[in-house]
Backbone as CSV, one residue per row, in Angstrom:
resi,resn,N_x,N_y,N_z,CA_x,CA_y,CA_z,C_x,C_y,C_z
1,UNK,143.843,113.482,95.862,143.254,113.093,97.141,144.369,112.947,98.178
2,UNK,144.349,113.909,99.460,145.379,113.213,100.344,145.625,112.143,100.987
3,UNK,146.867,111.838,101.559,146.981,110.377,102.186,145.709,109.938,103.147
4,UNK,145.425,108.965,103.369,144.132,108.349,103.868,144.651,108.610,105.320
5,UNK,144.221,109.631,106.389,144.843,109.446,107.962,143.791,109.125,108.840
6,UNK,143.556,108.954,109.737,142.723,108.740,110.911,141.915,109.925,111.399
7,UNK,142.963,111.109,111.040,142.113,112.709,111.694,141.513,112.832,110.940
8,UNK,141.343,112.106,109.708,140.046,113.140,108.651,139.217,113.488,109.300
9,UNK,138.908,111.762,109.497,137.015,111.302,110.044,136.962,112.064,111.191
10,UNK,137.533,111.969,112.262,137.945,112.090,113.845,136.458,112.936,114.357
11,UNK,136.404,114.119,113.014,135.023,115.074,113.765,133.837,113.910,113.579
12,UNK,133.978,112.870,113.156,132.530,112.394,112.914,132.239,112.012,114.213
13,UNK,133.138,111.264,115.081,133.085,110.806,116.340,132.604,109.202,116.291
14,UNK,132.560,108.885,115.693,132.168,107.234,115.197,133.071,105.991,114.726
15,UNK,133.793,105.685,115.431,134.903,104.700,115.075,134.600,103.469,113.416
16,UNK,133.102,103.703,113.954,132.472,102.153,112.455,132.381,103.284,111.230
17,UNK,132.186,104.537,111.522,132.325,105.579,110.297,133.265,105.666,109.899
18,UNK,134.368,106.106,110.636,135.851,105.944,110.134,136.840,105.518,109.991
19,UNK,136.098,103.795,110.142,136.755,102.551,109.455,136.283,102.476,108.515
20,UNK,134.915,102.550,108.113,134.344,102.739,107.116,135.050,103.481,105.897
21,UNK,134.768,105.008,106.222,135.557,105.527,105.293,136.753,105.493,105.212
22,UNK,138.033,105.074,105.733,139.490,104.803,105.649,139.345,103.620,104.600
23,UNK,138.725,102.579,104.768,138.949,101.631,103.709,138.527,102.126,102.264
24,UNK,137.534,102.619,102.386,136.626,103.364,100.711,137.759,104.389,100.288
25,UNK,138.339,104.734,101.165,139.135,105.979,100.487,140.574,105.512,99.848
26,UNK,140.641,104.389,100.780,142.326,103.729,100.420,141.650,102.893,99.133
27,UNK,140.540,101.933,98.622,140.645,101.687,97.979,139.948,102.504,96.777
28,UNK,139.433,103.357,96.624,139.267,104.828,95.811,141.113,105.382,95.250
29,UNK,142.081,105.439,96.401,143.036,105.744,95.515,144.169,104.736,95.155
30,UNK,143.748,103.806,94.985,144.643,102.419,94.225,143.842,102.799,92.603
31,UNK,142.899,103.278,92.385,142.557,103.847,91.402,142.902,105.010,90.168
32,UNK,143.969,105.586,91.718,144.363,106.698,91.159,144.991,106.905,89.958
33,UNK,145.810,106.192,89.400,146.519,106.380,88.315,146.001,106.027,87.269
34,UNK,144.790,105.117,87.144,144.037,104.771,85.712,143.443,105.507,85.601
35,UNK,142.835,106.652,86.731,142.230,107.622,86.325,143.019,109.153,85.761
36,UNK,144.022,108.992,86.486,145.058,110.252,85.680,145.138,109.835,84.183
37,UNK,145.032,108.315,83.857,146.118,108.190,82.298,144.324,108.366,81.668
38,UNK,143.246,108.034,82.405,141.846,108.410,81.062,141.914,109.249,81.261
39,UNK,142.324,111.072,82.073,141.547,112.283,81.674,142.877,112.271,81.224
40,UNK,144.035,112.111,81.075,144.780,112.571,80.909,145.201,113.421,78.896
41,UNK,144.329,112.928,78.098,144.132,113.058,76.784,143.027,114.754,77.053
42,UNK,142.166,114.438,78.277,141.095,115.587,78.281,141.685,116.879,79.081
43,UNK,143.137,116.606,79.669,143.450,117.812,81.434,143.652,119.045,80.678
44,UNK,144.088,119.142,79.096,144.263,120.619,78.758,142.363,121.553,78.499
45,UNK,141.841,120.747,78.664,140.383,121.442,78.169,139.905,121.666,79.844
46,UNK,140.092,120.269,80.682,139.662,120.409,81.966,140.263,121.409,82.942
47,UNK,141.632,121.732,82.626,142.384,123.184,83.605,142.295,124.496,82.577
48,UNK,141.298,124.571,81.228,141.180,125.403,80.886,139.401,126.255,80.905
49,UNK,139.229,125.821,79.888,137.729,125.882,79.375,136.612,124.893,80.216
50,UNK,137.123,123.855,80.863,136.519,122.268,81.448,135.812,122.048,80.204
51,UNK,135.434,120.424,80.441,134.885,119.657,79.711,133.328,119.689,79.337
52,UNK,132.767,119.779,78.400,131.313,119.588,78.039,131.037,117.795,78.114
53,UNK,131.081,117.334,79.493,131.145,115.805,79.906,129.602,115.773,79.903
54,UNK,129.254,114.717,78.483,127.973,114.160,78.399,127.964,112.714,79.400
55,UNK,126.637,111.860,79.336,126.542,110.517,79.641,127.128,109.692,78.980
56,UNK,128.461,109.346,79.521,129.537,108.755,78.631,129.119,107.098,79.473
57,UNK,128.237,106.543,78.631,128.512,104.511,78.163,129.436,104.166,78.589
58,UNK,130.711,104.580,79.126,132.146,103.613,78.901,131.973,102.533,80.408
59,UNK,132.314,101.330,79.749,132.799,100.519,81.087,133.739,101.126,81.980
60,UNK,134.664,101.702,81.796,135.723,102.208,82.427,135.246,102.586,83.821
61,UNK,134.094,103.068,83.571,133.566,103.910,85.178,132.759,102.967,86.110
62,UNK,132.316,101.185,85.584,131.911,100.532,85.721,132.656,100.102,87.738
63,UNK,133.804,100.181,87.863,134.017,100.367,89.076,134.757,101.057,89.788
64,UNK,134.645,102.664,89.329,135.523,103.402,90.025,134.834,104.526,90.743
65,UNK,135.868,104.706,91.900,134.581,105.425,92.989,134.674,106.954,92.818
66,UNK,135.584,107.838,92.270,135.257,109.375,92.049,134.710,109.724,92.928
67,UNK,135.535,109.870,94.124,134.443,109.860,95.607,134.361,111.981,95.664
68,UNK,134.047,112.248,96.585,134.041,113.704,97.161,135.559,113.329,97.261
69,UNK,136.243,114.785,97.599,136.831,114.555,98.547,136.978,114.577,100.444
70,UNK,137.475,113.740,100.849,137.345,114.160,102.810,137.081,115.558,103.270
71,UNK,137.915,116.590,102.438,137.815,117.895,103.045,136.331,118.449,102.238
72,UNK,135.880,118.143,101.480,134.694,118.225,100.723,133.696,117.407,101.334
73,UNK,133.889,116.011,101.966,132.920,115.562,102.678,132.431,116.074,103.964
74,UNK,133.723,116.500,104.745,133.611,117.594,106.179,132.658,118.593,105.973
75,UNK,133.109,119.302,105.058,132.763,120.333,104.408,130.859,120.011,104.514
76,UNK,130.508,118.820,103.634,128.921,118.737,103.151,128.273,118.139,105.152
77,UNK,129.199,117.319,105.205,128.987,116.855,106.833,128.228,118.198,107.911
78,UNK,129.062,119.112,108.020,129.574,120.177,108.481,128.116,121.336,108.432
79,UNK,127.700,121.331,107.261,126.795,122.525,106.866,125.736,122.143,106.814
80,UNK,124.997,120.757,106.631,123.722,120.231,107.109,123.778,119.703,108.262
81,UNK,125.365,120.254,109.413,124.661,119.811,110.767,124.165,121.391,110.902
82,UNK,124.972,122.447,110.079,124.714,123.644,110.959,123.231,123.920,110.706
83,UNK,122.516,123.589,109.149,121.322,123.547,108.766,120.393,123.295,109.247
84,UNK,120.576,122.155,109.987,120.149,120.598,110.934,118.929,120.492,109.558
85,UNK,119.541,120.002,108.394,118.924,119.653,107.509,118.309,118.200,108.042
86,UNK,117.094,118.041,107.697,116.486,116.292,108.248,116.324,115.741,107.240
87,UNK,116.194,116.363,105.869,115.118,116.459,104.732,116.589,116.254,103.454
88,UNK,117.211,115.337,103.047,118.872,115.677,102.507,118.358,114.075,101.319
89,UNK,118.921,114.900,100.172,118.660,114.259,98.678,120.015,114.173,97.956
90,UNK,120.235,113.190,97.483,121.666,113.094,96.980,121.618,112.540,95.574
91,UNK,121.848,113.221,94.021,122.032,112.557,92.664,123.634,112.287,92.722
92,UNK,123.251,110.993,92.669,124.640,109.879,92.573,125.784,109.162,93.632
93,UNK,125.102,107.869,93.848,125.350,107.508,95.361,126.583,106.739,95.112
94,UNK,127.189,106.284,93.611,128.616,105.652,93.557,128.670,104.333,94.705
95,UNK,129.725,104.669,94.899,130.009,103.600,96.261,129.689,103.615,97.417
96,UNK,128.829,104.915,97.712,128.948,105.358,99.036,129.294,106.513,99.937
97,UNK,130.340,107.154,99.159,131.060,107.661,99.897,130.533,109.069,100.675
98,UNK,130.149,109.720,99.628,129.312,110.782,100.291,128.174,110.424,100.774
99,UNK,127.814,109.500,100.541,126.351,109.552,101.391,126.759,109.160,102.237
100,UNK,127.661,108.154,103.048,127.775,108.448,104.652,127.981,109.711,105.331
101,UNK,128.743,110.756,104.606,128.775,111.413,105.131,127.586,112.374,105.571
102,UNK,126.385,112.090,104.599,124.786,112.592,104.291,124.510,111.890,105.540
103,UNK,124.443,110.595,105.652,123.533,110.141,106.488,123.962,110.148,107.976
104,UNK,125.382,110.400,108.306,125.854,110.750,109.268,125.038,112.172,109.645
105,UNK,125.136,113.303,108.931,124.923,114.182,109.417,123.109,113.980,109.893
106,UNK,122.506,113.484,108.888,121.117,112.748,109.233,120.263,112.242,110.001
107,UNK,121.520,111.513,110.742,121.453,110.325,111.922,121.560,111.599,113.071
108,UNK,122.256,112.604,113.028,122.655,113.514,114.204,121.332,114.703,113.993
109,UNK,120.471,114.833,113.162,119.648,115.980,112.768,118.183,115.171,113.267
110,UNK,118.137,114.187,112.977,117.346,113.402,113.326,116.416,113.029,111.938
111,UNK,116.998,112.933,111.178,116.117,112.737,109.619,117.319,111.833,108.474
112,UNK,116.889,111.760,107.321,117.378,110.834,106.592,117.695,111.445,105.087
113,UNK,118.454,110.683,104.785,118.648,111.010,103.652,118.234,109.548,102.431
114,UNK,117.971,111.030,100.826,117.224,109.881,99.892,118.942,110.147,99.016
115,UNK,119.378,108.876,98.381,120.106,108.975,97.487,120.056,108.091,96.197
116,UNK,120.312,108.421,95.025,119.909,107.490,93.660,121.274,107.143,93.047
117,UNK,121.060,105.899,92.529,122.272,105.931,91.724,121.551,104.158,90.457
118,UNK,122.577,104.568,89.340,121.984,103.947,88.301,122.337,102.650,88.351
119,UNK,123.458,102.088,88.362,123.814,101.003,88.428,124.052,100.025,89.458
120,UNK,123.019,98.825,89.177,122.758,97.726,90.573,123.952,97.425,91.376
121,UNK,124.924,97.378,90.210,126.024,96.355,91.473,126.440,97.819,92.357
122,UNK,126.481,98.553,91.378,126.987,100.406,93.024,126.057,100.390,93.724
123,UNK,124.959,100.138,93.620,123.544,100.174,94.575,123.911,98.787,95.968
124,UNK,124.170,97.974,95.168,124.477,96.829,96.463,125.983,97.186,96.702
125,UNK,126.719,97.403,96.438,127.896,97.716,97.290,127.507,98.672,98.211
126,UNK,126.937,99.689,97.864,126.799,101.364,98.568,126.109,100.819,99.762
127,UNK,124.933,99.882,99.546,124.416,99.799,100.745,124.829,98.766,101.743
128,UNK,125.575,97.873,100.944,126.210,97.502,101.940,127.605,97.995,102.719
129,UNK,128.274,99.375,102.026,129.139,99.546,102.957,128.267,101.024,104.322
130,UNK,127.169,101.587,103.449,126.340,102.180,104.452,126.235,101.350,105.775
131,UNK,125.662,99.933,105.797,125.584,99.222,105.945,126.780,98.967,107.510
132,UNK,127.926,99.041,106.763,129.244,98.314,107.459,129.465,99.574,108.881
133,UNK,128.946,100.985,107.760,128.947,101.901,108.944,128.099,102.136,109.857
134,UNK,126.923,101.216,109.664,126.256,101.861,110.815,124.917,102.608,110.350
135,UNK,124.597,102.855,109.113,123.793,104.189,109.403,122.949,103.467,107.934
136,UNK,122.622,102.334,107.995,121.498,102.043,107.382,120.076,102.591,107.287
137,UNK,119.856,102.884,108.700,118.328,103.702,109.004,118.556,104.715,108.750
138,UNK,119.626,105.239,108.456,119.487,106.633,107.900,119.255,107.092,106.589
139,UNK,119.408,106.223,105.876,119.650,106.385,104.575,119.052,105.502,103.358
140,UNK,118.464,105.769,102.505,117.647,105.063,101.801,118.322,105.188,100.125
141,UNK,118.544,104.382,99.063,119.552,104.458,97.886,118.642,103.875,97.329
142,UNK,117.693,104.499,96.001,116.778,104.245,95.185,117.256,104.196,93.964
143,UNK,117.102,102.917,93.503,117.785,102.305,92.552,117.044,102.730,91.073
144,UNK,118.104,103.287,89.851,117.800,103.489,88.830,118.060,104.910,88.391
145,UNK,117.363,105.433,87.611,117.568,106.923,86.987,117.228,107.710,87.268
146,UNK,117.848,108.689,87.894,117.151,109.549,88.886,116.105,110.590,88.319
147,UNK,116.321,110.911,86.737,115.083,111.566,86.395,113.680,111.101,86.664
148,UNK,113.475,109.681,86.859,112.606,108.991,87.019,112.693,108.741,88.916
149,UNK,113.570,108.365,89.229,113.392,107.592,90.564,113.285,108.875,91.406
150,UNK,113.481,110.327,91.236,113.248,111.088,92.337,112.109,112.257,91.632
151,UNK,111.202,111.685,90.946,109.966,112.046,90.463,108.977,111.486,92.204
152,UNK,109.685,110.901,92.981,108.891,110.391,93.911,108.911,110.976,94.947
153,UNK,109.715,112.188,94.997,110.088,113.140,96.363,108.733,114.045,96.525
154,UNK,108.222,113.764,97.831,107.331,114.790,97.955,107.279,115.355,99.059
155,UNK,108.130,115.675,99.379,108.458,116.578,100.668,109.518,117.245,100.971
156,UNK,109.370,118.556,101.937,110.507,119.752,101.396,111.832,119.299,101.390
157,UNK,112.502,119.572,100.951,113.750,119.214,100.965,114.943,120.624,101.456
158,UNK,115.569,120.150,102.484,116.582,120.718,103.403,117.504,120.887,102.279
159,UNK,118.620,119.794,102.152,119.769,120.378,101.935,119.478,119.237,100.592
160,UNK,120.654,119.238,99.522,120.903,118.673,97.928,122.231,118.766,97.048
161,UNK,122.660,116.916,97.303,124.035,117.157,97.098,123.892,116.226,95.249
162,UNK,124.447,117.246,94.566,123.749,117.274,92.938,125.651,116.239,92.588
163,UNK,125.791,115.242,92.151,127.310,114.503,92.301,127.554,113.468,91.293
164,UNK,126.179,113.370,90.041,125.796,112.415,89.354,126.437,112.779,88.011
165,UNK,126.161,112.688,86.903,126.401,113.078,85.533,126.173,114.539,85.325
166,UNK,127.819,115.106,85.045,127.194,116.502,85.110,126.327,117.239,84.127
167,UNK,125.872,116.714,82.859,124.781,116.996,81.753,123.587,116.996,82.729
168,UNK,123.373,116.247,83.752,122.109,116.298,84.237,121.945,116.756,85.367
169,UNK,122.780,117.468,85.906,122.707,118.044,87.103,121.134,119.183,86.880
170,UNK,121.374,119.972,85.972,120.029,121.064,85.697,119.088,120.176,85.359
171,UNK,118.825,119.108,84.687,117.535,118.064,84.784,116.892,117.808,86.280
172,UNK,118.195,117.538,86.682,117.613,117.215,88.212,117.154,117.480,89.309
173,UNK,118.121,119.040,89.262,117.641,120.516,90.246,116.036,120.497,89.978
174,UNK,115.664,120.967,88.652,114.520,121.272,88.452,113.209,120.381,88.363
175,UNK,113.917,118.871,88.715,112.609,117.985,89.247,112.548,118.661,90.631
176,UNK,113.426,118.806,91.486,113.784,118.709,92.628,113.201,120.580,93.662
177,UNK,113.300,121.297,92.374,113.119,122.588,92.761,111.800,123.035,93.561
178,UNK,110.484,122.350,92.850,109.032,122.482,93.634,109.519,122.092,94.964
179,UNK,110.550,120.856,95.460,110.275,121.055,96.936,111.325,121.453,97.905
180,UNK,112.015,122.388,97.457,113.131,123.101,97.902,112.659,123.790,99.473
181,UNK,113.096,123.469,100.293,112.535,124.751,101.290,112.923,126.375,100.984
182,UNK,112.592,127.246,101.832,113.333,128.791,101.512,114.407,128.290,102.151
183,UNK,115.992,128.482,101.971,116.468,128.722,102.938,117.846,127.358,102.353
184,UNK,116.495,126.532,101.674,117.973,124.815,101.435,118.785,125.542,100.979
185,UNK,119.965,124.396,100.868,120.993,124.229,100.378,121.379,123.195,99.080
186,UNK,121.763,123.996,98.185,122.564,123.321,97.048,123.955,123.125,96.664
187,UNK,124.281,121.984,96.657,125.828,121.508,96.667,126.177,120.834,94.839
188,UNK,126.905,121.018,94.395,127.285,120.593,93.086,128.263,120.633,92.744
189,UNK,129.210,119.508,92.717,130.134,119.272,92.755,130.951,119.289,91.100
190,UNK,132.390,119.459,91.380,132.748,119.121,89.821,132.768,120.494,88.674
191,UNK,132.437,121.611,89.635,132.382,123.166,88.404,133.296,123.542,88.139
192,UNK,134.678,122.795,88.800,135.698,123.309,88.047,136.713,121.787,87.093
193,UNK,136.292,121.998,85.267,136.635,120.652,84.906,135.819,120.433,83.810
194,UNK,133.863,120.375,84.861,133.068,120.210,83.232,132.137,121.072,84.097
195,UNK,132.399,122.217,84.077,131.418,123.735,83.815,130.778,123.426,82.736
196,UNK,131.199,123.418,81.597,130.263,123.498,80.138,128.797,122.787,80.374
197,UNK,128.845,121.484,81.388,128.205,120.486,81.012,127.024,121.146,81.994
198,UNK,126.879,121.965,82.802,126.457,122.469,83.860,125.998,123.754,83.913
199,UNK,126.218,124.254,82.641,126.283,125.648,82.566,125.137,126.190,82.308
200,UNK,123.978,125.056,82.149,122.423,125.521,82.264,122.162,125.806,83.486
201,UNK,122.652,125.021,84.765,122.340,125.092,85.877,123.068,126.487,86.558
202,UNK,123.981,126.620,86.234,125.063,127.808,86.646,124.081,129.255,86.615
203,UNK,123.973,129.258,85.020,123.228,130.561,84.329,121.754,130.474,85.647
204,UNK,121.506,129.544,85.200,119.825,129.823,86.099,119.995,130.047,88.020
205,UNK,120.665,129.620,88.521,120.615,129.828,90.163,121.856,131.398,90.284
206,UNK,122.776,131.352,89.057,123.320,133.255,89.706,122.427,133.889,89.079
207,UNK,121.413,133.678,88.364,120.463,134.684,88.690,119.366,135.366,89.546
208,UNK,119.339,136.406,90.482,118.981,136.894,91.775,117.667,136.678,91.407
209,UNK,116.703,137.096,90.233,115.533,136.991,89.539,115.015,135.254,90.242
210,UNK,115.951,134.496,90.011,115.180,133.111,90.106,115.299,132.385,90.799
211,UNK,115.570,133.440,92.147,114.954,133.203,93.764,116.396,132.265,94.452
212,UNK,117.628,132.827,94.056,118.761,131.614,94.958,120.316,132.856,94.525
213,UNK,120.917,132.413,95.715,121.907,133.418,96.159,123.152,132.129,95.903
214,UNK,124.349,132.170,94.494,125.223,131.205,94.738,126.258,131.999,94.371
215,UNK,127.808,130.832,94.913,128.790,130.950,94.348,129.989,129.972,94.653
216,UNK,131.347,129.855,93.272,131.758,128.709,94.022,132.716,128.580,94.996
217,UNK,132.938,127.818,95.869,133.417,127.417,96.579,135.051,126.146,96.754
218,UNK,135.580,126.470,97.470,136.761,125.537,96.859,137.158,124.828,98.847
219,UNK,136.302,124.000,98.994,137.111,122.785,100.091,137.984,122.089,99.522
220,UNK,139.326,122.475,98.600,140.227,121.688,98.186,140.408,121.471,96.817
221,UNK,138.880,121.232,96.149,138.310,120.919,95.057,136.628,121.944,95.106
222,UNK,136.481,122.690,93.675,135.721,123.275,93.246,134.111,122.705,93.459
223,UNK,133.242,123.171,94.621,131.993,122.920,94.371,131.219,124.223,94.409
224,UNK,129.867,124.204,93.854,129.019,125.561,92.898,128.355,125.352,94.896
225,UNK,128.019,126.297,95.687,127.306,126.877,96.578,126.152,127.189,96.726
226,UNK,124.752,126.783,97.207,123.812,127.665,96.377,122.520,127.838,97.565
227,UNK,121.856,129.041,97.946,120.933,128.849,99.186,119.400,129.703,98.193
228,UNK,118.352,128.870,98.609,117.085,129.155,97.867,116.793,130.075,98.800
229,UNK,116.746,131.455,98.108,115.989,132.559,99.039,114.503,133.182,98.945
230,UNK,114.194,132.397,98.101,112.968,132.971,97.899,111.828,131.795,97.198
């Protein structure tokens, strides 16, 4: 992650946004090194083959933020303004971090974003640093499992930033797929590392047959691309 500067945010144009995110990001990389020494047993499988990363139990992840990165958040910022997505769904809301950048773009499209995440105390932090930025009305964080908690979406959906457990990323697409518009956008982060874990989802959207045009993409760090064409 690069040094935390002031120009990241700068395009957001929102001073409470990018105080916001300057603090989440500085304290995201005081993290940094406990997270190098846990993959660090896994980095020859992850810069090779990537990881087949199931729903790993461990406390370890109990408070660490694995945020996007900034040039990856610009990036998701960036393409549901060009979308003017209103309609924006997010698996795995962590601390926050990307979903401001969701609900920023939201707040400017004139619509909102839904985001899930499993564990209460990330659910009350997230919304309260949503919260700190400003963009509460934009954004709604439905607490629990998202196989279950976004069984409740019933309306088309613009853009879909997939950021949760990557075993379940293809569980989730395909709750999510009946309300795809022609045209959304799919974001999925993490394909380069634990591909394996994802590789149901991979196989099914590069195929032209099953109506979606993808490929991946690298803002810095590896995310899968994906537009429903049919």
């Amino acid at each position: 992650m690069p040094k935390v500067k002031p120009e990241l945010f700068a395009f957001l144009d929102d001073s409470k946004i990018e105080a916001t995110l300057s603090r989440l990001y500085t304290e995201a990389l005081k993290q940094g090194w406990s997270m190098v020494f846990h993959f660090l047993p896994k980095a020859f499988k992850m810069f090779g083959k990537g990881i087949d990363w199931k729903m790993e139990k461990e406390s370890f992840y109990d408070d660490k933020y694995i945020p996007i990165l900034p040039y990856q958040g610009t990036f998701l910022y960036m393409q549901a303004r060009a979308l003017n997505a209103k309609n924006i769904v997010e698996f795995g809301t962590s601390f926050g971090i990307s979903t401001i950048y969701l609900a920023k773009a939201a707040k400017d499209n004139g619509g909102k974003v839904i985001s899930t995440e499993y564990m209460p105390h990330k659910v009350k932090i997230a919304r309260q640093n949503i919260e700190e930025a400003g963009l509460s009305e934009y954004a709604d964080i439905w607490e629990g499992d998202a196989r279950e908690t976004l069984r409740n979406i019933n309306e088309p959906i613009d853009f879909v930033l997939l950021d949760g457990w990557p075993d379940l990323v293809f569980p989730i697409f395909k709750l999510l797929e009946p309300n795809l518009k022609k045209g959304a956008v799919i974001i999925v982060d993490d394909v380069q590392g634990f591909q394996p874990s994802m590789q149901d989802y991979l196989d099914y959207i590069r195929k032209p047959e099953n109506g979606y045009i993808s490929t991946t993409i690298r803002p810095k760090k590896a995310m899968e691309f994906t537009i429903k064409i049919s």
